[in-house]
TORVO-678536 format. One record per residue (C-alpha): x, y, z; residue number from 1. Coordinates in Angstrom, 3 decimals, padded with zeros to 6 digits, m for minus. Layout:
N
PT        u        v        w   i
PT        X        Y        Z NUM
...
END
This chain:
359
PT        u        v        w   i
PT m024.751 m028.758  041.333   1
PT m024.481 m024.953  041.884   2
PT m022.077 m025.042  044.707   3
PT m019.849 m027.764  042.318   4
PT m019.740 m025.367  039.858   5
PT m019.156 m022.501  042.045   6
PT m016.143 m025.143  043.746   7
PT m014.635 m025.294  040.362   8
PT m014.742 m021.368  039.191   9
PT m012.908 m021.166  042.342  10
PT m010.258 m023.089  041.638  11
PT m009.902 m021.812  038.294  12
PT m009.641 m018.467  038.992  13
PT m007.241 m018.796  041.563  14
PT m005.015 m021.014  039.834  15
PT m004.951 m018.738  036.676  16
PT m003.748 m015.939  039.176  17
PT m001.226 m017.776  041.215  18
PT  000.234 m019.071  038.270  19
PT  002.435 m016.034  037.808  20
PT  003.486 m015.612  041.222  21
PT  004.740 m019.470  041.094  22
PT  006.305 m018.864  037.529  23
PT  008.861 m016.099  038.710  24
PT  009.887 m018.775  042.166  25
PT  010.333 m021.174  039.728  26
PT  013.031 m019.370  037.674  27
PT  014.539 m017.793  040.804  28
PT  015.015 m021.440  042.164  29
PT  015.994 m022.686  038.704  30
PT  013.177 m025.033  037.977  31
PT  013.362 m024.412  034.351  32
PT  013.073 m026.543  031.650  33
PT  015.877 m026.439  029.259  34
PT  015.962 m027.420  025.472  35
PT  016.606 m031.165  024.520  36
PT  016.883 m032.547  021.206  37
PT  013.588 m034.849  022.176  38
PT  011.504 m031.624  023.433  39
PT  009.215 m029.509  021.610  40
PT  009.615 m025.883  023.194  41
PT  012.526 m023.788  021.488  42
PT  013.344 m021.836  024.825  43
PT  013.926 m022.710  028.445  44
PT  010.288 m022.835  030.752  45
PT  009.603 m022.604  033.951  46
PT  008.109 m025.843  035.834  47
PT  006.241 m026.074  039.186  48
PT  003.027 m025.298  037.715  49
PT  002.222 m027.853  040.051  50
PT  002.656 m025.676  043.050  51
PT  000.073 m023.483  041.989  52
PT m002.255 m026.162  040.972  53
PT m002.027 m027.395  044.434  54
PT m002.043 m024.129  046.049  55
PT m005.282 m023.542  044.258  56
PT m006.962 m026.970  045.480  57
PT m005.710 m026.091  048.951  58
PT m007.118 m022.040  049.170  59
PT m010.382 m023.688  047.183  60
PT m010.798 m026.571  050.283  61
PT m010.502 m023.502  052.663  62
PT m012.570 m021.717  050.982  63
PT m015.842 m023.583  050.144  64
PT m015.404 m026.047  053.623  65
PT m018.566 m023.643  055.220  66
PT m020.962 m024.358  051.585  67
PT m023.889 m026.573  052.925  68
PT m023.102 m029.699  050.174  69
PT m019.811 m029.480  049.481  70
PT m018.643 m028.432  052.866  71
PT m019.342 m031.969  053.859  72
PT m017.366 m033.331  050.950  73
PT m014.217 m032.331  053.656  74
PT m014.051 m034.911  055.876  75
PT m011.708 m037.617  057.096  76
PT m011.116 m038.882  053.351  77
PT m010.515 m035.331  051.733  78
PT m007.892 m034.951  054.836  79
PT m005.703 m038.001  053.495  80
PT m006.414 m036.690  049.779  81
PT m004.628 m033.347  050.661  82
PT m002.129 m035.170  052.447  83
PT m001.536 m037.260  049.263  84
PT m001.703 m034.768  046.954  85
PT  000.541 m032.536  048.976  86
PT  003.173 m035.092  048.921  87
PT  003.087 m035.934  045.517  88
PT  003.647 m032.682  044.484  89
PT  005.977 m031.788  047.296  90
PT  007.962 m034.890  044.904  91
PT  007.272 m033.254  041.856  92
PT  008.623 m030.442  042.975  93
PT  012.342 m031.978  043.758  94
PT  011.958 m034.189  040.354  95
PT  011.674 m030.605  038.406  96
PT  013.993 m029.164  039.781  97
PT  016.897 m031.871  040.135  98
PT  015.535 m034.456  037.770  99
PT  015.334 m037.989  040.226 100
PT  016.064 m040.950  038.988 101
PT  013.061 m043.278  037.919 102
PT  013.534 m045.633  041.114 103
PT  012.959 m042.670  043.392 104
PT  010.170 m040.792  041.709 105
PT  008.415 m044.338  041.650 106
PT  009.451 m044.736  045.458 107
PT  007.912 m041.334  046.355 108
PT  004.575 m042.584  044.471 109
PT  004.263 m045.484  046.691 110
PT  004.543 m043.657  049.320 111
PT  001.964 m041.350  048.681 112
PT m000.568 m044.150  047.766 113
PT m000.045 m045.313  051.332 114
PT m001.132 m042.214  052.927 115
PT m004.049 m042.755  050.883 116
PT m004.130 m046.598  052.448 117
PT m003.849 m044.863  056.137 118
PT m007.018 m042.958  055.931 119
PT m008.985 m046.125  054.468 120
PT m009.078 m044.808  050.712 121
PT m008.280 m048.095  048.870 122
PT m010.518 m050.444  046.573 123
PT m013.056 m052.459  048.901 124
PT m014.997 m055.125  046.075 125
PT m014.509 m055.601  042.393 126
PT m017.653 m056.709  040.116 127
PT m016.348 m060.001  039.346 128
PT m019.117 m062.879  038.973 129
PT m021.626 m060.647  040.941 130
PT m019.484 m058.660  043.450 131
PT m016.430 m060.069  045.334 132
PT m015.473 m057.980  048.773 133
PT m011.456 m058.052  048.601 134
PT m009.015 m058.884  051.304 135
PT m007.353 m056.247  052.750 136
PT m004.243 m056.755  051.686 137
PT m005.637 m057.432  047.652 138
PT m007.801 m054.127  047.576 139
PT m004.541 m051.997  049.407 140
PT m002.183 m054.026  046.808 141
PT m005.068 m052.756  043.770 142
PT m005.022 m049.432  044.979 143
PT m001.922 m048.912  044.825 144
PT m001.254 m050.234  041.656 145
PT m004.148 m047.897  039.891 146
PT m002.856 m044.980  041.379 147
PT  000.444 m045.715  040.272 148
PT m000.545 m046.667  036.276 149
PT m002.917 m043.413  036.305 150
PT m000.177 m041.179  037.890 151
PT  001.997 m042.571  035.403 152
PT m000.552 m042.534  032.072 153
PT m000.476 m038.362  032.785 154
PT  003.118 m037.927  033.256 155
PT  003.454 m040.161  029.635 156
PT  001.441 m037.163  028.575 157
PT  002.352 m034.575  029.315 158
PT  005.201 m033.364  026.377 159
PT  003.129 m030.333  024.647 160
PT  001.898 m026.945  025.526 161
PT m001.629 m027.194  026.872 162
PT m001.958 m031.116  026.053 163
PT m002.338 m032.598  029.706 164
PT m003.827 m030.119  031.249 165
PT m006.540 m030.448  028.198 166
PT m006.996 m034.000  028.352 167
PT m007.330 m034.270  031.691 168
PT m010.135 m031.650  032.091 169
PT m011.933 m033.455  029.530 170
PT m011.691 m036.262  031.282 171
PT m012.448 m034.676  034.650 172
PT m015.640 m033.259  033.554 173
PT m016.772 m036.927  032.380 174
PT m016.101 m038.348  035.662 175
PT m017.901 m035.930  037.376 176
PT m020.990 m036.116  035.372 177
PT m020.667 m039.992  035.953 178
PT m020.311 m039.344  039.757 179
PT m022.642 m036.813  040.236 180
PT m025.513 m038.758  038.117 181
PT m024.748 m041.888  040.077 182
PT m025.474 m040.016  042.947 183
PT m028.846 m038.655  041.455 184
PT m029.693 m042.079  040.144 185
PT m029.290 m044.168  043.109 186
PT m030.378 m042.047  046.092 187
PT m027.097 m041.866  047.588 188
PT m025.432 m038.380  049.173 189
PT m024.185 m036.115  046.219 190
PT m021.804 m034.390  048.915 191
PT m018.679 m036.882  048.380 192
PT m015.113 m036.863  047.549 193
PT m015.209 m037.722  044.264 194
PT m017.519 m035.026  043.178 195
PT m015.754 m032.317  045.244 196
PT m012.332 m033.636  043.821 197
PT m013.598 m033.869  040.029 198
PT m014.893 m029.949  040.369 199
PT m011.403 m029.150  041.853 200
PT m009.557 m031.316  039.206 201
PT m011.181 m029.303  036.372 202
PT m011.256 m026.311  037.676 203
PT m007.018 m025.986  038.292 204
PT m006.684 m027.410  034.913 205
PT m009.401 m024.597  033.229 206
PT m007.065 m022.225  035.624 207
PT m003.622 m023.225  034.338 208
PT m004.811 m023.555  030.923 209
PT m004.231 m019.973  029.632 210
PT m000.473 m019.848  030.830 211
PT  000.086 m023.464  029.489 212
PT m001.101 m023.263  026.160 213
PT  001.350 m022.966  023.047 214
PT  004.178 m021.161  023.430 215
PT  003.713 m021.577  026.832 216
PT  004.586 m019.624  029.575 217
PT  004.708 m022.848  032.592 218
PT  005.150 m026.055  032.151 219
PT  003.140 m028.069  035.208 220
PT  006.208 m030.397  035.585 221
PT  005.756 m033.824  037.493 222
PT  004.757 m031.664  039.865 223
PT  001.205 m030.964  038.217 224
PT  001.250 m034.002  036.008 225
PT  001.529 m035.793  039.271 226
PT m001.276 m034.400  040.995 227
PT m003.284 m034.341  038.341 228
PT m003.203 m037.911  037.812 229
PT m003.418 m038.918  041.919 230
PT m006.367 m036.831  041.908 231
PT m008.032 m039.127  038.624 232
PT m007.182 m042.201  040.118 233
PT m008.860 m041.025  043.930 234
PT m011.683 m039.704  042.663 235
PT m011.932 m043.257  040.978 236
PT m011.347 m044.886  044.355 237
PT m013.731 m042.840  046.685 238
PT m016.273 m043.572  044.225 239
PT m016.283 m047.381  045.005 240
PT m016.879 m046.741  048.303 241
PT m019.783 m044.800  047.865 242
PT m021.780 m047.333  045.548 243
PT m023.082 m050.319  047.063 244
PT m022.646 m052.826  044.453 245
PT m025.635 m055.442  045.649 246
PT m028.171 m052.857  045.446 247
PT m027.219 m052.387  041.703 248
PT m025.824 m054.798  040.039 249
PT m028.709 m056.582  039.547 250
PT m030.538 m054.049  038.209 251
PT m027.893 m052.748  035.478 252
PT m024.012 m053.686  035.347 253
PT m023.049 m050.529  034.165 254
PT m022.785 m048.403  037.219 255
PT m021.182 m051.144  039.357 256
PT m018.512 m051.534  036.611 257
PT m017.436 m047.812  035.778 258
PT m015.824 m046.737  039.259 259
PT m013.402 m048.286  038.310 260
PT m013.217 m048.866  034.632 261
PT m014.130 m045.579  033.832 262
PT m010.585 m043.684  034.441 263
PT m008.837 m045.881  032.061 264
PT m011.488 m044.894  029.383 265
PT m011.134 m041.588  029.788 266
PT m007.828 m041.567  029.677 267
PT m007.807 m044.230  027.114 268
PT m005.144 m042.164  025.100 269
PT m002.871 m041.674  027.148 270
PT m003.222 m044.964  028.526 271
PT m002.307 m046.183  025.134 272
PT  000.848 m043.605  024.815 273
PT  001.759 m045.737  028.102 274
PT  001.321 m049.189  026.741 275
PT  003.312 m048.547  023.644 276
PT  006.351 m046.210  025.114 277
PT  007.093 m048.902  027.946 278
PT  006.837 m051.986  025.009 279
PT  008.960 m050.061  022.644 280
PT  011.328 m049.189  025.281 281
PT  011.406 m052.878  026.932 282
PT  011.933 m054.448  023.099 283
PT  014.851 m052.257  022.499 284
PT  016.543 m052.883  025.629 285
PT  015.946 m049.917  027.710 286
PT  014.508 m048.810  030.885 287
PT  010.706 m048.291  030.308 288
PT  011.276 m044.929  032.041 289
PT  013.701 m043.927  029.510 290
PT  012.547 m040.657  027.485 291
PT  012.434 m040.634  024.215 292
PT  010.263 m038.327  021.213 293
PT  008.108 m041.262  020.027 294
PT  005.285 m040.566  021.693 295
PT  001.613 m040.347  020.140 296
PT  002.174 m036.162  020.731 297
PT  005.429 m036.846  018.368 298
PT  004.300 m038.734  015.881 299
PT  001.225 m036.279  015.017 300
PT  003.750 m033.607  015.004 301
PT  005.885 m035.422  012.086 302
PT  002.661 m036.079  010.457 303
PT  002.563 m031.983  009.151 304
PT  000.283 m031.049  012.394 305
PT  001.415 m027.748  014.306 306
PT  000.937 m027.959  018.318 307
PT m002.141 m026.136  018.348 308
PT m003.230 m028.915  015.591 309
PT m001.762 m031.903  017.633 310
PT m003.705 m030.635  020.768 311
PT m007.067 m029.939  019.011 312
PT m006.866 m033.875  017.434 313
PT m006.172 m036.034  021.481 314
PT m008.573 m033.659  023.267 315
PT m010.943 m034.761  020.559 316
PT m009.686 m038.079  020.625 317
PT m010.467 m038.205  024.185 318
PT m013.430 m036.663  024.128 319
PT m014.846 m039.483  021.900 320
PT m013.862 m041.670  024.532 321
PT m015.117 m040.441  027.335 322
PT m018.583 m039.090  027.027 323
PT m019.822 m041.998  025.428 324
PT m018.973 m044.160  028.059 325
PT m020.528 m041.746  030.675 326
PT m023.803 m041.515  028.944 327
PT m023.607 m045.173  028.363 328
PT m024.077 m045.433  032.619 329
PT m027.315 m044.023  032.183 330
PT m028.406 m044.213  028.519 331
PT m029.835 m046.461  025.989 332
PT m026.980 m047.953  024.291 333
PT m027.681 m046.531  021.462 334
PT m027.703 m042.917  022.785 335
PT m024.500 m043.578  023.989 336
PT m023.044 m044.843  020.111 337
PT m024.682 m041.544  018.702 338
PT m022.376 m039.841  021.152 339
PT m019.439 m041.718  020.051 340
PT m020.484 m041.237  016.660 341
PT m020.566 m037.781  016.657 342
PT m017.535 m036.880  018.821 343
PT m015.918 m039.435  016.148 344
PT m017.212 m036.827  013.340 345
PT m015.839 m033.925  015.063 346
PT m012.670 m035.466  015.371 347
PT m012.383 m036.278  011.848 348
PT m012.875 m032.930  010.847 349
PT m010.228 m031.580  013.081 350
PT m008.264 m033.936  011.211 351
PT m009.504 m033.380  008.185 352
PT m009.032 m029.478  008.144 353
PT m006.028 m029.156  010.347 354
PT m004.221 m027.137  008.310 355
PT m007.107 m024.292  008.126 356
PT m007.451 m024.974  012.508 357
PT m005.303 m023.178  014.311 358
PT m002.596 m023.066  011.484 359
END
């Protein structure tokens, strides 16, 4: 756990101070982010915070490849994650500054899901009637398809100062205490992938945090909402094919389900952001990719909440989410629905006095 938590100071501290340095490239190469009628921010912002999000996770792989655990977290899987992640950004990067078209940007996300399919990171079984190995060609076609919808749910997300970044450091720091405990639990190594890529995931987002929170200074573009989300969605994925589904199921469902059911919990919200932007879109006629300002972010802002408000209420939101699922792994359930419960009561505070929180 120590070297984890050293893996993600790391990360953080070097994304907060790269930030800057990728901020002033940014608006020399005019990746800025003007004013529309559907945005929030009230003057133009430089993108790319993606670059230094990755630029952290890069520097951090370099840096902690010689710890004794997580040093052998950096093998032939981490190799295709990097490769992944620096083409995903490396798209991100042309999308923020030129704006792609929707065909393309999905395009480049296939893409980068098969690298992920060349070094053998796909879905192997799903826990189906007991536990059903997949064909080849069904597990490639599944991951695929996750990494695109959680790539996706982020970038939905991502239309307020500090609000992805937020959410998806909540959400990282449940799937790592899922991952990590699994480990503990059932015997297997704690020096994997999606431990090592959980304490990077938080850790750039804890980093980038200070710069991106209202009025921010960088927006992380698609170029961090991007990464951010491939990263969720292979940390998911490497999981799998740590846990050996017969030894467990058995014994409890729990574990052999949440590989893979616990990133859409987490990101539950914006997951549901997703599922009602591309239905409202499709019923009036438009592209599902078409922007609009009706997101969940948009509609708590015309309830009377500020940003900092808005922001407070989904990380809570997701926080109630997430955690009790976690502890539900490994936990009586009704631990787990105390959890719930009182993640629900802090969110209903937030709610309840927003206008004395961060007014």
């Amino acid at each position: 756990m120590r070297e984890y938590l050293v893996t993600l100071l790391i990360s953080a501290a070097l994304c907060y101070l790269i930030t800057p340095s990728v901020r002033s490239q940014a608006i020399r190469f005019g990746a800025v982010a003007g004013v529309r009628e559907r945005d929030i921010h009230s003057t133009p912002t430089a993108r790319w915070g993606g670059v230094a999000m990755w630029a952290a996770m890069a520097l951090t792989f370099l840096i902690v490849s010689n710890l004794p655990l997580v040093g052998k977290s950096l093998g032939h899987e981490a190799q295709g994650i990097f490769l992944a992640a620096t083409s995903i950004v490396l798209l991100g990067m042309a999308d923020d500054r030129f704006e792609l078209d929707a065909l393309t940007k999905l395009a480049g996300q296939v893409f980068t899901a098969g690298i992920l399919l060349l070094y053998g990171i796909q879905i192997l079984w799903l826990p189906i009637n007991g536990v059903i190995t997949l064909p080849p060609s069904i597990g490639q076609l599944l991951t695929v398809l996750i990494v695109l919808v959680v790539i996706n749910a982020v970038n939905f997300i991502d239309g307020m100062d500090g609000l992805a970044a937020g959410v998806v450091a909540i959400s990282g720091i449940a799937f790592f205490a899922f991952a990590y405990l699994l480990a503990v639990d059932y015997g297997f190594s704690r020096a994997g992938a999606p431990s090592l890529i959980t304490a990077v995931l938080i850790g750039i987002c804890i980093g980038f945090l200070p710069h991106n929170l209202s009025p921010a200074k960088i927006f992380m573009g698609d170029s961090g909402s991007m990464l951010l989300g491939l990263l969720l969605s292979v940390s998911a994925i490497t999981l799998t094919g740590q846990v050996d589904p017969n030894a467990i199921s058995a014994e409890k469902l729990g574990p052999t389900l949440l590989p893979l059911l616990l990133p859409f919990a987490v990101l539950a919200i914006p997951f549901l952001d997703l599922v009602l932007a591309v239905s409202r879109r499709i019923k009036a006629g438009k592209s599902p990719f078409a922007p609009d300002n009706l997101h969940l972010h948009h509609r708590l802002l015309s309830a009377g909440n500020s940003t900092g408000q808005t922001v407070l209420i989904v990380y809570s939101w997701t926080a109630t989410i997430a955690f009790p699922v976690t502890v539900l792994a490994f936990a009586p359930w009704w631990i787990a629905v105390l959890t719930a419960l009182f993640f629900a009561l802090l969110s209903a505070v937030v709610m309840k006095y927003r206008k004395k929180v961060l007014a």
